[in-house]
C-alpha positions as CSV (number, residue, x, y, z in Angstrom):
1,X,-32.6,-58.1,151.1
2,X,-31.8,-58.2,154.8
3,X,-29.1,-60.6,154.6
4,X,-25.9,-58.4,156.6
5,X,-23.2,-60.0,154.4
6,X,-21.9,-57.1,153.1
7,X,-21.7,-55.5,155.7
8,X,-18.1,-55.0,157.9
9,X,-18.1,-55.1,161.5
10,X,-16.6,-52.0,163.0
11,X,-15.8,-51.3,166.4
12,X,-18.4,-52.2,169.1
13,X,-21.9,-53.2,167.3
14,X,-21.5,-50.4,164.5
15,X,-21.7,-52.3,160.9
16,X,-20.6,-50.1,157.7
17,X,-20.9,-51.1,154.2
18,X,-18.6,-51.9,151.8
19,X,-19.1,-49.3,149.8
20,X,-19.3,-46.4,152.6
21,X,-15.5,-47.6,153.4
22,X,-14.8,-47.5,150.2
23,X,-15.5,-44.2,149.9
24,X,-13.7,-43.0,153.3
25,X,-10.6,-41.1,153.6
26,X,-9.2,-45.1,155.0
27,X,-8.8,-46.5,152.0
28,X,-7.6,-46.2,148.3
29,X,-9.3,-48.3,145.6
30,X,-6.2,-47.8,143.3
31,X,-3.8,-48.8,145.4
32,X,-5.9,-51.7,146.5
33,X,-5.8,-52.4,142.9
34,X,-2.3,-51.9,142.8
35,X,-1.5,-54.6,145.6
36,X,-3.9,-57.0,144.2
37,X,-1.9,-56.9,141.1
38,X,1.2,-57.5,142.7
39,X,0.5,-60.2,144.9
40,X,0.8,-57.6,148.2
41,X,-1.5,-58.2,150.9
42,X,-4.8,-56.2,150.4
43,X,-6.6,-54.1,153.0
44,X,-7.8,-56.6,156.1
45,X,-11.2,-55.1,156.2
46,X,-11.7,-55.6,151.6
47,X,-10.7,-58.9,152.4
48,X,-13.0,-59.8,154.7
49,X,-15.5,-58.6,152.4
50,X,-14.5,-60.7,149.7
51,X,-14.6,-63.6,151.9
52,X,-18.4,-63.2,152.1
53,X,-18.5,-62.8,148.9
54,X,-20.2,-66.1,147.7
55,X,-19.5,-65.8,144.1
56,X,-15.3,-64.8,145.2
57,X,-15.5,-68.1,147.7
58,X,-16.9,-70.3,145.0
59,X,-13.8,-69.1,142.6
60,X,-11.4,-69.2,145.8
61,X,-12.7,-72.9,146.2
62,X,-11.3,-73.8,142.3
63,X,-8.1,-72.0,143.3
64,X,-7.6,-74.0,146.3
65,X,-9.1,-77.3,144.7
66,X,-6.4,-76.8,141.6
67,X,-3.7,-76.3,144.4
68,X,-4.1,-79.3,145.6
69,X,-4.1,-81.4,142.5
70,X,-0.8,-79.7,141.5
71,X,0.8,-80.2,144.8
72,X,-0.4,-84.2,144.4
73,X,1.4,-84.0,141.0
74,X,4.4,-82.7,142.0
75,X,6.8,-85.6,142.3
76,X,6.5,-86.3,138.8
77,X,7.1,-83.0,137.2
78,X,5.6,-84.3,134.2
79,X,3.5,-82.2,131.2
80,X,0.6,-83.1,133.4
81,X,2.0,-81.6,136.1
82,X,2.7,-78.5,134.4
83,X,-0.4,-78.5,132.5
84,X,-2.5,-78.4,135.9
85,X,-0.1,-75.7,136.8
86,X,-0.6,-73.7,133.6
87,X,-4.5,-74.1,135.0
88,X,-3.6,-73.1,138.5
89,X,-1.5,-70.1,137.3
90,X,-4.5,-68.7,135.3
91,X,-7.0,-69.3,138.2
92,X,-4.7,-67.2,140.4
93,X,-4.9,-64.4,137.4
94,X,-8.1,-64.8,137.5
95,X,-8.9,-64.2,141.4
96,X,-6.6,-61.1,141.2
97,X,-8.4,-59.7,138.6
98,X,-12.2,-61.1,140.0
99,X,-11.0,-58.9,143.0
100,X,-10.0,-55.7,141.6
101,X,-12.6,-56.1,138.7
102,X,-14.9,-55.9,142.0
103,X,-13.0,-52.8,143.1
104,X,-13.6,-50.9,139.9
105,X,-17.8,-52.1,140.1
106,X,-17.6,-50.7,143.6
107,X,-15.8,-47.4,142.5
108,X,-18.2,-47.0,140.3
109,X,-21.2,-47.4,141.9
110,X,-19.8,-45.0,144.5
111,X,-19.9,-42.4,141.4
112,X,-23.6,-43.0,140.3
113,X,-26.4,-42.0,142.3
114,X,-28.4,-44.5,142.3
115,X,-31.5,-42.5,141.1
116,X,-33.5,-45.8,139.8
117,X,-34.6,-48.7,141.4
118,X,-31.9,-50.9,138.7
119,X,-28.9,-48.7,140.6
120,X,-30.6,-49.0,144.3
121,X,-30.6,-53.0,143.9
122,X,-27.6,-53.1,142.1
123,X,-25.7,-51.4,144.9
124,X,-27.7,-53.8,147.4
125,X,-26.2,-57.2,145.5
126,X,-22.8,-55.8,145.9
127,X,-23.0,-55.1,149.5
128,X,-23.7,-59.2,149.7
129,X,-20.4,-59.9,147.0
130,X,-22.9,-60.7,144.6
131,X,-21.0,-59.7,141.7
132,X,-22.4,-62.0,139.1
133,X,-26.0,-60.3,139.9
134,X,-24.6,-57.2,139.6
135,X,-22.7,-57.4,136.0
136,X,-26.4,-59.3,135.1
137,X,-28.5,-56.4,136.7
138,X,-26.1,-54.1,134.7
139,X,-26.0,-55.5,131.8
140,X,-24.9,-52.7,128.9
141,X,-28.3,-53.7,126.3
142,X,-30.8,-53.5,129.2
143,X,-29.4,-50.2,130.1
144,X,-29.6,-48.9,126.7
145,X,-33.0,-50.2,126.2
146,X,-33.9,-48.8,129.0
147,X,-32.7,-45.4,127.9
148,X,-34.3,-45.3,125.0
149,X,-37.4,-46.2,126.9
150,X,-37.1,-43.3,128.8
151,X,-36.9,-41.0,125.6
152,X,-39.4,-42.6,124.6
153,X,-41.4,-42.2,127.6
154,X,-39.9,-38.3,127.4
155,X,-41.3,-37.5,124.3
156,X,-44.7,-38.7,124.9
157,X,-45.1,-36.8,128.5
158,X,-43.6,-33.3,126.2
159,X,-46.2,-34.5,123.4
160,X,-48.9,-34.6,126.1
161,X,-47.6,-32.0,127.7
162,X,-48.0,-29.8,124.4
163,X,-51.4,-30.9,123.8
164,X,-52.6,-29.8,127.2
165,X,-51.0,-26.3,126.9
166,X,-52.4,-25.9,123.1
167,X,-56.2,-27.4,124.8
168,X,-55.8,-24.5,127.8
169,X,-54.9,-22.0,125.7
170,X,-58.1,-22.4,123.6
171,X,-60.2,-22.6,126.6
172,X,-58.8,-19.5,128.1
């Protein structure tokens, strides 16, 4: 991938990731949380990450879409009105928690090293705010399957390990 989406423009020509500011001293992911939750302003450099986020801007663009269909609405005050404001209020929720659900996967990927080739690309699709790829690359079953491929994978190199000890042994 050599899109530089997720990256963030620093001073001069110096680009850091999202996730290497995450984890500076500049920032706190819980208090980013925190704001998000409460409707403050969040960090200026998160939010520009989210906003080339292509899977925050395509939610962004049903918030703003419903926002406009209740503000054409609101003469009439009637149940439609409110009911398209009912669906407003929950995309709004949703955003907020899309953003610091993002926060969390970033967190989180800061605390794995990404010792397999799942982790290294999974950490590459959220530098580009490709959090949909992400929760898909992550997915909880694959994981576990591919655990237990590794024990199984374990026990066959000890097995074979075994049998070539036992086999040197004899011939020694």
């Amino acid at each position: 991938m050599k899109e530089n989406l997720g990256k963030i423009h620093a001073d001069g020509d110096n680009f850091i990731s999202i996730l290497q500011y995450l984890s500076s001293d500049e920032v706190s992911i819980e208090l980013e949380i925190k704001n998000i939750s409460s409707g403050q302003d969040t960090n200026v450099t998160i939010n520009q990450f989210f906003h080339t986020s292509p899977d925050f801007l395509a939610l962004e663009a049903k918030v703003t879409k419903q926002r406009s269909i209740v503000f054409s609405l609101e003469s009439e005050k009637n149940e439609r009105w409110f009911a398209e404001t009912k669906k407003l209020e929950h995309l709004e929720e949703g955003l907020k928690q899309f953003k610091a659900d993002a926060l969390r996967l970033g967190d989180t990927l800061l605390k794995i090293k990404p010792r397999t080739e799942r982790l290294r690309k999974a950490r590459e699709l959220y530098e580009l705010g490709r959090f949909k790829e992400v929760d898909k690359l992550l997915d909880e079953n694959d994981l576990t399957n591919d655990q237990d491929e590794l024990f199984a994978l374990m026990d066959y190199y000890e097995a074979r390990q075994k049998d070539i000890f036992s086999f040197w042994n004899k011939t020694n």
